[in-house]
C-alpha positions in Angstrom: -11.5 -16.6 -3.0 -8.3 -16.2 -1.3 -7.0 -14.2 -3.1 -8.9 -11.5 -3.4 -8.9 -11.4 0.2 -5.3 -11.1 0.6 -5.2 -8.8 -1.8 -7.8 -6.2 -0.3 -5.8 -6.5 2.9 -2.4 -5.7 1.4 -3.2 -2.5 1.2 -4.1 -2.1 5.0 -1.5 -4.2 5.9 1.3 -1.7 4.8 0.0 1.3 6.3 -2.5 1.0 9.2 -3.5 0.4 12.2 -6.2 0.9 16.7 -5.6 0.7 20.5 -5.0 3.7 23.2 -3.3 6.0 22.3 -2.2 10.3 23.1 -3.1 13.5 21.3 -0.2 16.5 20.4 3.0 16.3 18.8 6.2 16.2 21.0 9.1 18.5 19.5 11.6 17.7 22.2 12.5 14.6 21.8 16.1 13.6 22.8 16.7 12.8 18.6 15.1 16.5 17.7 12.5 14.2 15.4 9.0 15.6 16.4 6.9 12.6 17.2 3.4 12.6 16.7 0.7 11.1 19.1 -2.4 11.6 16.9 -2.5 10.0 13.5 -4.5 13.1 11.9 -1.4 15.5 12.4 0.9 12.5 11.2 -1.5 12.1 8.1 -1.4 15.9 7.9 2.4 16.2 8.4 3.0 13.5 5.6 0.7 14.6 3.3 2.6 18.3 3.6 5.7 16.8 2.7 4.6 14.5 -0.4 3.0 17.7 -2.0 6.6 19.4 -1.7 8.5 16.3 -2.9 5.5 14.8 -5.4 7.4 11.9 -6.3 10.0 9.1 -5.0 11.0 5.2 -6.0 9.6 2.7 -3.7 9.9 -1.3 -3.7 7.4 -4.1 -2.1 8.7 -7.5 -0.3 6.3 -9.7 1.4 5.2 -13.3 1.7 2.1 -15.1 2.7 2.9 -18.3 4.4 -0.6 -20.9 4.2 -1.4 -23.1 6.8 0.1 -26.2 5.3 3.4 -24.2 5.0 3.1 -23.3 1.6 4.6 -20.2 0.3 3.8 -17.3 -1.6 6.3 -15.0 -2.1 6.0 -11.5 -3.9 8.6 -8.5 -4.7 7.6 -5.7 -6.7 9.6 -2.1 -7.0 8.5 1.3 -9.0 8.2 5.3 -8.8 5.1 7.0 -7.5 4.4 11.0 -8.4 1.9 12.8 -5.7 -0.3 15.5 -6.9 -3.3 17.1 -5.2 -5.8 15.5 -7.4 -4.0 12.1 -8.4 -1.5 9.5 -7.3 0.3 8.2 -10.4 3.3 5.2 -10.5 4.8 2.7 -12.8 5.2 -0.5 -11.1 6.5 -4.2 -11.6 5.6 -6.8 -9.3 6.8 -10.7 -9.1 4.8 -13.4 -7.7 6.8 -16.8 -7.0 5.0 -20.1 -5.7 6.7 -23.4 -5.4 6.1 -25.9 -8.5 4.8 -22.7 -10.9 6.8 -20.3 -12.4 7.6 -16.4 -11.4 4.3 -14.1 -12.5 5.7 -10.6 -13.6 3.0 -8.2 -13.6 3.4 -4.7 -14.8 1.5 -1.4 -13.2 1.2 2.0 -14.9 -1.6 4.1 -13.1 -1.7 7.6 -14.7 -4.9 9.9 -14.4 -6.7 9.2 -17.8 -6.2 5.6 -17.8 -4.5 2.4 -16.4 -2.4 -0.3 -17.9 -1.6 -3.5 -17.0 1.4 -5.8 -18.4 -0.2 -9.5 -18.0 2.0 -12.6 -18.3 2.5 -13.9 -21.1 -0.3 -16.4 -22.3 0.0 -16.7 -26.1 1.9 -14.8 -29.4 -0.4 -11.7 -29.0 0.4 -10.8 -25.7 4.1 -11.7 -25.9 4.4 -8.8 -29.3 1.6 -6.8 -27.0 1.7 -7.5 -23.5 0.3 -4.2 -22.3 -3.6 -3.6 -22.1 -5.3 -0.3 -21.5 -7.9 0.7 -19.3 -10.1 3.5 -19.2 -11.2 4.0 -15.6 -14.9 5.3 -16.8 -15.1 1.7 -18.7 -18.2 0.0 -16.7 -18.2 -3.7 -18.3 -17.1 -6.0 -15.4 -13.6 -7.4 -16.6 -12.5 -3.5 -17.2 -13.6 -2.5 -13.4 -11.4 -6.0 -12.1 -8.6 -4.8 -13.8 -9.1 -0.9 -12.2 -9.6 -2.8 -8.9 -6.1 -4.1 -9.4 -4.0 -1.2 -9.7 -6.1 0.8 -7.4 -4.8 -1.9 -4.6 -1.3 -1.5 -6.0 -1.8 2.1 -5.8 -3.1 2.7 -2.5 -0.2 -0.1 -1.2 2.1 2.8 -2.9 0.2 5.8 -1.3 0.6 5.2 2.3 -1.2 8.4 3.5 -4.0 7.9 1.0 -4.6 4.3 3.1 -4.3 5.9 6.6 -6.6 8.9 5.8 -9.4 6.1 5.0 -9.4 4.6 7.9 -8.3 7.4 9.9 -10.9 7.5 12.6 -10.8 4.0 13.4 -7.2 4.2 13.8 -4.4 5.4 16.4 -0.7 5.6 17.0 0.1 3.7 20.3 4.2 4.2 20.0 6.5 6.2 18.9 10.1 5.7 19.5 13.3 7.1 17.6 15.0 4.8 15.1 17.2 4.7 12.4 16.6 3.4 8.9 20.1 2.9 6.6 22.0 5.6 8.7 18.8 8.0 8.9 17.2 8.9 12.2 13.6 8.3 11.8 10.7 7.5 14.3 9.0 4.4 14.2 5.4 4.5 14.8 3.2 1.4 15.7 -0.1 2.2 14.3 -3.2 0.0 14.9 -6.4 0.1 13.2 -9.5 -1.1 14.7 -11.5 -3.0 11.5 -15.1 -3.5 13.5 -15.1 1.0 14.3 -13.3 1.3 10.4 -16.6 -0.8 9.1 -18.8 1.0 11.3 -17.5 4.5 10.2 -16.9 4.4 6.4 -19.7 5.7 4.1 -18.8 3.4 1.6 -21.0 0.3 1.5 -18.6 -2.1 -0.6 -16.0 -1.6 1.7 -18.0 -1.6 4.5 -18.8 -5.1 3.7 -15.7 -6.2 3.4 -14.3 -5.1 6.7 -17.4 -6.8 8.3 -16.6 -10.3 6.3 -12.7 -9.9 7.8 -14.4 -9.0 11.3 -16.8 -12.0 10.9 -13.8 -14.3 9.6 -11.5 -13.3 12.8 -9.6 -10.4 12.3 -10.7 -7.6 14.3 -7.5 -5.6 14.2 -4.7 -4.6 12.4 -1.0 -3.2 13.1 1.7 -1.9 11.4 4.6 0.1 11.8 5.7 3.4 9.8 9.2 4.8 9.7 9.1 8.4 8.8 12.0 10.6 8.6 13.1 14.0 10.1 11.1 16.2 7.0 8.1 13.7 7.4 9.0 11.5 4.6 8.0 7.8 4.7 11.1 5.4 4.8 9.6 2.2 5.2 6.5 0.7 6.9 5.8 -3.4 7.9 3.0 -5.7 9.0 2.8 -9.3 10.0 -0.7 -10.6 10.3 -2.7 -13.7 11.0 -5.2 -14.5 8.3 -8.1 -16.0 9.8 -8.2 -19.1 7.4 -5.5 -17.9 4.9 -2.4 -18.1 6.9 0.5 -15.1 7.9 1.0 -12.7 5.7 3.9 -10.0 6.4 5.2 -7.0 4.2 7.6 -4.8 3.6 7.8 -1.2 1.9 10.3 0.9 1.5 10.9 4.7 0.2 13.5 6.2 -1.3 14.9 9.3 -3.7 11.8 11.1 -2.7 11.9 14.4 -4.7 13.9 13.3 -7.6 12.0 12.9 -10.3 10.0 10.4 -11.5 9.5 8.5 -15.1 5.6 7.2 -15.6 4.9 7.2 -18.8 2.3 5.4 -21.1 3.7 2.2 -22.5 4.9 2.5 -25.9 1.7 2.0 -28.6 3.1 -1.1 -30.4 2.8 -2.9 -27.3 -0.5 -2.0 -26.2 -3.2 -4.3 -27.2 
């Protein structure tokens, strides 16, 4: 189904990517960013930060063009808190295709159990709209909904994404930059999906990344922006979908250390 394709490659799409690239970190650039060569100490540096900072707001823009033109067009925006153990966010995403109307999903991913704000398909779920998941659930509709806001949470968790595919991936630029007034470096990442397939213990992903090799796409790249303490500003991809069309997304970060409201939704409205 399309998608589920597009979906499973959202998440990849924001943060990854493989090519040549260096080893080390160089301190002395001209900017006095430190630029890293090697995407484990980038991953590393990152992470480091996020556990200090644990939370920040972060928004989603992207669209999928199809190869008849159509468009698909998605925003979403939310706040993410980082712990050791979990990766927690309330999120709202909007899904617009010409001749339907807007789709406004709702995300809350906390570590006991997920819920999901469907649109609105009858009296029930307009005085309920919320429905709760318990990750341990095993029936199959209960493990597609979990499937759904892990994708939303690993597009939120950029370092959670790169680590996965971490030895199948390298940096092959990095270049000083400046994001809304803030000197950042800009780092083109590239992630090579035929070594990522080869590499991961996990078999259901394996076999996904050797269904996108098989339809085409061998490679992916992105770009990060991360800022003098480490912290992610924004990160993009454009993509040809073998089949599907071009896909490109935008992240961006924001407030990170502020504070952050995720809370269950209230119990009147969860059905």
């Amino acid at each position: 189904m399309v998608a589920g394709r597009v979906s499973r490659l959202l998440a990849l799409l924001i943060a990854v990517a493989v090519s040549a690239g260096c080893s080390g970190a160089d301190p002395a650039a001209e900017s006095g960013l430190t630029r890293f060569y090697d995407i484990h100490e980038l991953i590393t540096a990152v992470s480091a930060q996020q556990r200090v900072d644990q939370t920040a707001r972060f928004s989603l823009r992207g669209e999928l063009i199809g190869a008849d033109n159509a468009r698909l067009q998605f925003t979403g925006a939310g706040q993410l808190r980082i712990s050791a153990d979990d990766v927690e966010l309330a999120f709202t995403q909007v899904v617009t295709q010409a001749g339907t109307d807007p789709q406004e999903t709702g995300f809350v991913v906390l570590s006991d159990a997920v819920y999901l704000r469907m649109p609105a398909d009858g009296a029930d779920a307009s005085d309920r709209p919320w429905v709760r998941v318990d990750p341990d659930e095993a029936d199959p509709g209960s493990q597609q909904l979990i499937a759904v806001a892990a994708q939303v949470t690993e597009r939120a968790d950029l370092t959670g994404t790169l680590s996965r595919y971490a030895d199948a991936t390298l940096i092959t630029e990095a270049a000083d930059d400046v994001i809304e007034g803030d000197p950042a470096v800009r780092y083109t990442i590239v992630t090579d999906l035929a070594r990522a397939a080869a590499t991961t213990p996990d078999p259901v992903l394996k076999e996904q990344l050797d269904q996108q090799v098989r339809a085409g796409l061998t490679r992916i790249t992105s770009t990060l922006w991360v800022d003098a303490a480490h912290r992610p500003l924004r990160s993009a991809a454009r993509q040809q979908l073998p089949g599907i069309g071009t896909l490109a997304i935008t992240g961006s970060y924001r407030d990170w250390g502020q504070g952050a409201q995720i809370e269950p939704p209230p119990a009147d409205q969860v059905r």
